[in-house]
N, C-alpha and C positions, 0 to 999 in steps of 0.2 A: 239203771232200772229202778224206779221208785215209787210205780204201782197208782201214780194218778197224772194229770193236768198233763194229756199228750202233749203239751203244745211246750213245755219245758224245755226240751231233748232227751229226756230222759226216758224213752219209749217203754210201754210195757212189759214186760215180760211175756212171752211167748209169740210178738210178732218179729221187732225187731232190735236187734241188740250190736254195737260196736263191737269189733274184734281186731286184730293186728292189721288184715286185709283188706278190712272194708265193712260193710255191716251184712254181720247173718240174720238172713230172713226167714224164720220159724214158720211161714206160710206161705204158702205159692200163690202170688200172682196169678190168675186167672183172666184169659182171655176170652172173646166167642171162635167158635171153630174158624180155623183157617182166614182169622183176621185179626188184626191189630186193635182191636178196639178193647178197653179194661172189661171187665164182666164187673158190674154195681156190687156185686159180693167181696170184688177184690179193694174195693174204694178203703175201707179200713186200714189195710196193710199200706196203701198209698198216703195216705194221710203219718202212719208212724216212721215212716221215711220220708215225708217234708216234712216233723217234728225232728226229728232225730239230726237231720241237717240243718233246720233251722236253729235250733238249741244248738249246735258247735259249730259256731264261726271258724273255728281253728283250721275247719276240714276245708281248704282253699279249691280242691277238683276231685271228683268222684267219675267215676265211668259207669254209665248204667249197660250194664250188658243183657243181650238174649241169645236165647241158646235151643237148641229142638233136638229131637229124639232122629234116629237115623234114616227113618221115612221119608219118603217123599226127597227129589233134585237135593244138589249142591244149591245151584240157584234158587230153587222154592225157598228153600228153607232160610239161608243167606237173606235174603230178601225179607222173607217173614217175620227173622228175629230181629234184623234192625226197624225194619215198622216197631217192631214191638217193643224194642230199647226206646225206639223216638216217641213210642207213643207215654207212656213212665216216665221220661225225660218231661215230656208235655204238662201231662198230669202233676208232675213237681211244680213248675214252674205256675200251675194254674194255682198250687197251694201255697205258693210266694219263697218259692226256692229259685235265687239269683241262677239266672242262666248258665253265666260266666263261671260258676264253681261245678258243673255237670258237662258230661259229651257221654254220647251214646255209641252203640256199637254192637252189630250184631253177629255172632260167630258161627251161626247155623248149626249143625250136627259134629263139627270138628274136636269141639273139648268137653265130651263126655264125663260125665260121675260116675259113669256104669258103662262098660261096654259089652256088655249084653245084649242078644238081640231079643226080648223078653219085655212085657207090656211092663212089668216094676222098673223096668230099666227106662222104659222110654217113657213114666212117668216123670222119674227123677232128672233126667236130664231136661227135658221140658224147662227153662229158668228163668227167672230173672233174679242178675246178680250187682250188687253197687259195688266197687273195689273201689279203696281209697287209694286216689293217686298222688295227692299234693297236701302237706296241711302249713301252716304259718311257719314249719323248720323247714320246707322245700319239700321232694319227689321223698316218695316212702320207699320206692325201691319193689314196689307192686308188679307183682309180675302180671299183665293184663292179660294176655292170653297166653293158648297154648302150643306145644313146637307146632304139631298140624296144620294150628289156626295160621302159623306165620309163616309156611309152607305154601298153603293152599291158597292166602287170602293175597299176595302178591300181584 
């Protein structure tokens, strides 16, 4: 973090920052209702993660994940969150983040931050998340999902 010229890798401070798993994203991704498509407010946060992966070649595969609150089908949701990983996946690539080091993936309402059934809860689980899978030493050892996710998603 180094507080100017996103386009380094060295992302701001308070959007997006590297961590052991992958990169924590200080602000949520926003969509429009019940579609996959970015909301123009969230272009920012998109932009410091195709900085952040384009400054560190090292990171060879990331999973961009989506995730929802426990509303609404298995299948709705399933289906929404991966629109919604592919659509972020898109959106990198439209800001010249190599295809080949990203894959997408959507887990629906299965791996919760909060399992509450309470509107704080199913803001926070609402997500999108990048986990780093791969860097130039091989597999990090990332645990992608969760037991449920690989329960249910079979």
């Amino acid at each position: 973090v180094d507080g100017f010229e996103d386009e380094d890798g060295c992302p701001d401070r308070g959007i997006v920052e590297w961590g052991d798993t992958g990169l924590t994203i200080f602000r949520k991704i926003e969509f429009e209702t019940d579609s996959a498509r970015i909301d123009r407010g969230s272009y920012e946060i998109v932009d410091a993660i195709a900085a952040a992966l384009n400054g560190n070649t090292e990171v060879r595969l990331v999973e961009v994940q989506g995730h929802a609150d426990e509303r609404g089908s298995d299948d709705y949701n399933l289906a929404l969150t991966r629109d919604r990983a592919a659509a972020v996946m898109e959106a990198l690539v439209q800001r010249g983040v190599d295809r080949s080091r990203m894959r997408s993936e959507g887990y629906g309402e299965f791996c919760p931050l909060d399992t509450r059934s309470i509107p704080e809860a199913w803001q926070l689980n609402r997500r999108v998340e990048v986990k780093l899978i791969a860097t130039g030493n091989g597999p990090t050892g990332v645990e992608v999902s969760c037991p449920r996710a690989r329960r249910e998603m079979r």
